[in-house]
C-alpha positions in Angstrom: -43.0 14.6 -23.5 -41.6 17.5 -21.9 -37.9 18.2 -20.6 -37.3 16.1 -17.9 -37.2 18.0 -14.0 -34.8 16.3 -12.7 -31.8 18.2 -10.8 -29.2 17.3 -13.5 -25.6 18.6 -12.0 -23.1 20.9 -14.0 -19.2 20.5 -13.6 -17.4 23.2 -12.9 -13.7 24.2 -13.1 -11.9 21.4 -11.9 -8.5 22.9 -12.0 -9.5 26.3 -10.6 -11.0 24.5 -7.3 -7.9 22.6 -6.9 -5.4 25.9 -6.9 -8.1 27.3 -4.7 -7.8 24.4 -2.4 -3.7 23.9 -2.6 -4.1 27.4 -1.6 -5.1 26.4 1.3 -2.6 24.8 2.7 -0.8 28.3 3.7 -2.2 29.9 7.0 -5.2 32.2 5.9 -7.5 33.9 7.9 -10.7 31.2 7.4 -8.4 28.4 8.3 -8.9 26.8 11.9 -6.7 24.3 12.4 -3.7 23.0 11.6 -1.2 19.9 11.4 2.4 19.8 11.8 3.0 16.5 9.5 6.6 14.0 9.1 9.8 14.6 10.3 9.9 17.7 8.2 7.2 19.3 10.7 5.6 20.8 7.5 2.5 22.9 8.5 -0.8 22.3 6.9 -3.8 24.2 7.5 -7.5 23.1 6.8 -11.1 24.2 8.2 -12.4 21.9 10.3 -16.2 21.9 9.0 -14.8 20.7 5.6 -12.9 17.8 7.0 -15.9 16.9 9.7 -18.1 16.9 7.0 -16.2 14.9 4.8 -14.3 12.0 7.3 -15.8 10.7 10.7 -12.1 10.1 11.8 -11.5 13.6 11.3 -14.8 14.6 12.9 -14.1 12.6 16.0 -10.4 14.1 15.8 -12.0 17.5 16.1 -14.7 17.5 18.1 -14.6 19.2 21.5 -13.7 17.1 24.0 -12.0 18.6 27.3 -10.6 15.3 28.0 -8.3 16.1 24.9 -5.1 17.7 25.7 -5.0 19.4 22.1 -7.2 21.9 21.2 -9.8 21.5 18.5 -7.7 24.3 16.1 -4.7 21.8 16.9 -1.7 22.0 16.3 -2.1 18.3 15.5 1.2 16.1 15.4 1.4 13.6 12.5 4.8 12.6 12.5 4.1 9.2 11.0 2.8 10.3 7.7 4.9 12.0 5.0 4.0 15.4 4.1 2.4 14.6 0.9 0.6 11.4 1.4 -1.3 13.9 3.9 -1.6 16.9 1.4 -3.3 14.3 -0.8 -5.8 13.4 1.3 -6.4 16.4 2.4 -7.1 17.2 -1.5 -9.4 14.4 -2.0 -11.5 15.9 1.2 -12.1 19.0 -1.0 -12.3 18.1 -4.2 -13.5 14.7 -4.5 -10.4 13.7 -6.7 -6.5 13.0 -5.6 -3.1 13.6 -7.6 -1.1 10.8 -7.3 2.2 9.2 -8.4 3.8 5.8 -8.2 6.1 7.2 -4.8 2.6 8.2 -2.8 0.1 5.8 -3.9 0.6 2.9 -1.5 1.0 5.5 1.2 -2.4 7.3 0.6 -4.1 3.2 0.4 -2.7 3.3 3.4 -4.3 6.3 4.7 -7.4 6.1 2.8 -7.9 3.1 5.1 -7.2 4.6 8.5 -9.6 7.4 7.7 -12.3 5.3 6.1 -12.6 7.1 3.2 -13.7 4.5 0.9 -14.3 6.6 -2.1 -10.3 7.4 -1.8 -9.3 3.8 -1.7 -10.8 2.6 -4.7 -9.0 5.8 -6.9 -5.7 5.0 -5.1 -6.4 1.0 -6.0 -7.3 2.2 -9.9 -4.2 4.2 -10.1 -2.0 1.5 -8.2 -3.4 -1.2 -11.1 -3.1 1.1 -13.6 0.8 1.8 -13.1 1.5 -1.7 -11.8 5.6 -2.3 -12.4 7.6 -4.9 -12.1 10.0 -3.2 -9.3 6.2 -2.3 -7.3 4.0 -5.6 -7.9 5.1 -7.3 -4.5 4.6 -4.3 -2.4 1.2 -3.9 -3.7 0.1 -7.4 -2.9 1.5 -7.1 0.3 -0.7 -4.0 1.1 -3.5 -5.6 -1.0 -3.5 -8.3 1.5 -3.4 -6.3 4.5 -6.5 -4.1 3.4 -8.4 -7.5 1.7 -8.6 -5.4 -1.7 -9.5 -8.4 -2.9 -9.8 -7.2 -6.8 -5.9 -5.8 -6.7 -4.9 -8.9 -5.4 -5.7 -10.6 -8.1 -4.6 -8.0 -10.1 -0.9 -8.3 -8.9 -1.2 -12.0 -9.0 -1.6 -12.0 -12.4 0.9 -9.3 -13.1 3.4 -11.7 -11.0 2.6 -14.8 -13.0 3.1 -13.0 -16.2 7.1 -12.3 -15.2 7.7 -14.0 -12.2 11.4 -14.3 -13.3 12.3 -10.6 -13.2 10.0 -9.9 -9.8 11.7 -12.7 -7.9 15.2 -10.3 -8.8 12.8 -7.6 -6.8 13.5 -6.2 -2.9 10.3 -5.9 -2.6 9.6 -10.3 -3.2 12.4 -10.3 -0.4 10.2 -8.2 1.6 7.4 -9.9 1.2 5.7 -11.9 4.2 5.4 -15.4 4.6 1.9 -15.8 4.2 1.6 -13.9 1.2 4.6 -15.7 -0.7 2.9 -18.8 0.0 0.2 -17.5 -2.0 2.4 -16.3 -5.1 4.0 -19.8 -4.8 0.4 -21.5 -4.3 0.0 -20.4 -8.2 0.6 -23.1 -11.0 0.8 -19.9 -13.3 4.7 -18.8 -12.6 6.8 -17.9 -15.5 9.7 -19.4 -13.6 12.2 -22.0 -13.6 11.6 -24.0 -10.5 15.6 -24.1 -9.4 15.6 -20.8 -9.5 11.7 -20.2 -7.8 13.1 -22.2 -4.9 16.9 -20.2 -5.0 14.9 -17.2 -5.0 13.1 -18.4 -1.7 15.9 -19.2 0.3 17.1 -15.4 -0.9 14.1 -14.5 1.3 14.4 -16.7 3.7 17.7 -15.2 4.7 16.6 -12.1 4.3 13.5 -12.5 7.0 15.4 -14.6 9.2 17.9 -11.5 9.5 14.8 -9.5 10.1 13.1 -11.7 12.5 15.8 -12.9 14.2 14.8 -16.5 13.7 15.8 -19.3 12.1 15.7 -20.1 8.3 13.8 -23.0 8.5 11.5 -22.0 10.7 10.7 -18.5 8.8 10.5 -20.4 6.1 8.3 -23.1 6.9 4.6 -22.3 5.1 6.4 -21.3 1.7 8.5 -24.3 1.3 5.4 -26.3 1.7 4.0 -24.6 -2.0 7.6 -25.0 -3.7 7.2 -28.6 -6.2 10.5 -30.3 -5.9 9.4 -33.4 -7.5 9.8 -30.7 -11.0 13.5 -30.3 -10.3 15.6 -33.0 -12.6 17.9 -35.2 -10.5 21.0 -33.2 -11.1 19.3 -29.8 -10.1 18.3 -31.9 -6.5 21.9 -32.6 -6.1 22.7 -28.9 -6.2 20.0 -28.3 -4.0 20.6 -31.1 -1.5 24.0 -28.8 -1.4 23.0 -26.1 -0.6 20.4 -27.4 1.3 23.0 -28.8 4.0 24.2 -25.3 4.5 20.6 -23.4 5.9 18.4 -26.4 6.3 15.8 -24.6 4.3 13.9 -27.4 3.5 13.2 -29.9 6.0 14.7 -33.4 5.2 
């Protein structure tokens, strides 16, 4: 049997096409439009076939349309975004690959879902799993949730149950919403003591009813249901039945 026709394709220089691409974010000749991204107003420039080609968001972003009141070479205002979320995006559009570190990656999720680019969200979700701390665990859930990445849910679940007692310490359990600490408490998994699961709920519960401007109980309502006081021993109901009588956390 001879040697197979098949197209069979050849890597080249990584490295060199990303320096050729960061170089691109400095206003050469070829480049027709540009962004002025975050507060810092930092200029990036592009080509507009590339990004068309690469992102329908970008391509209807782009396209001519005289109803627009920005030109198709921008500028385009993107003062939502920080600088290098969108530089990494930007990266991934021409090189098929993304550089990313723990302070970006929930950002460029984030953005990898408003521009559909699929191929982008499921690096950032690798890298988020990969790196997965005990400091970042909640805030990943929370934006696994929002995006139904189903697989990094149960990812940070897991990571949760194995040391729930430091990531109930966290800001970012205290920052989590209600529906998505029901499901951490929904778990039979916890590595916690259950005095200090339920001491670490009213913590949030304060927290969100600061936030929300509403009251504890009623902030608090759908995790409290998960917490299993019949666990706690009679003397650790006292202490909460004390404490209790102070926020009304849990309905009596």
């Amino acid at each position: 049997q001879g040697p197979s026709c098949a197209p069979c394709p050849t890597p080249g220089n990584t490295v060199s096409l990303l320096s050729s691409t960061v170089s691109l974010m400095s206003p050469l000749p070829c480049s027709d439009v540009m962004f002025v991204v975050g507060q810092e107003q930092q200029k990036v420039f592009a080509h507009r076939c590339v990004l068309a080609c690469r992102c329908q968001v970008f391509r209807g972003m782009l396209s001519q349309d005289s109803s627009s009141s920005v030109p198709p070479q921008g500028p385009f205002i993107l003062g939502n975004v920080q600088p290098e979320v969108f530089l990494a995006v930007i990266e991934f559009l021409y090189t098929n690959s993304v550089t990313l570190n723990s302070h970006i990656a929930l950002e460029v999720l984030t953005s990898s879902v408003e521009y559909g680019l699929q191929d982008l969200c499921k690096l950032c979700v690798k890298f988020i799993k990969d790196t997965l701390s005990v400091e970042q665990v909640c805030e990943a859930l929370q934006a696994a949730v929002t995006y139904g990445q189903v697989d990094l849910q149960q990812h940070c679940l897991a990571f949760i149950e194995g040391c729930t007692a430091a990531v109930v310490r966290t800001q970012g359990f205290r920052e989590l919403s209600d529906v998505v600490l029901a499901r951490v408490l929904r778990s039979d998994r916890l590595a916690v003591d259950e005095l200090e699961l339920v001491q670490a709920v009213r913590e949030w519960a304060h927290v969100s009813s600061a936030v929300l401007e509403r009251p504890v109980p009623e902030v608090a309502a759908l995790p409290v249901r998960e917490l299993r006081l019949p666990l706690l021993a009679p003397s650790e109901l006292v202490t909460l039945e004390s404490h209790n009588q102070q926020d009304l956390l849990i309905p009596v």
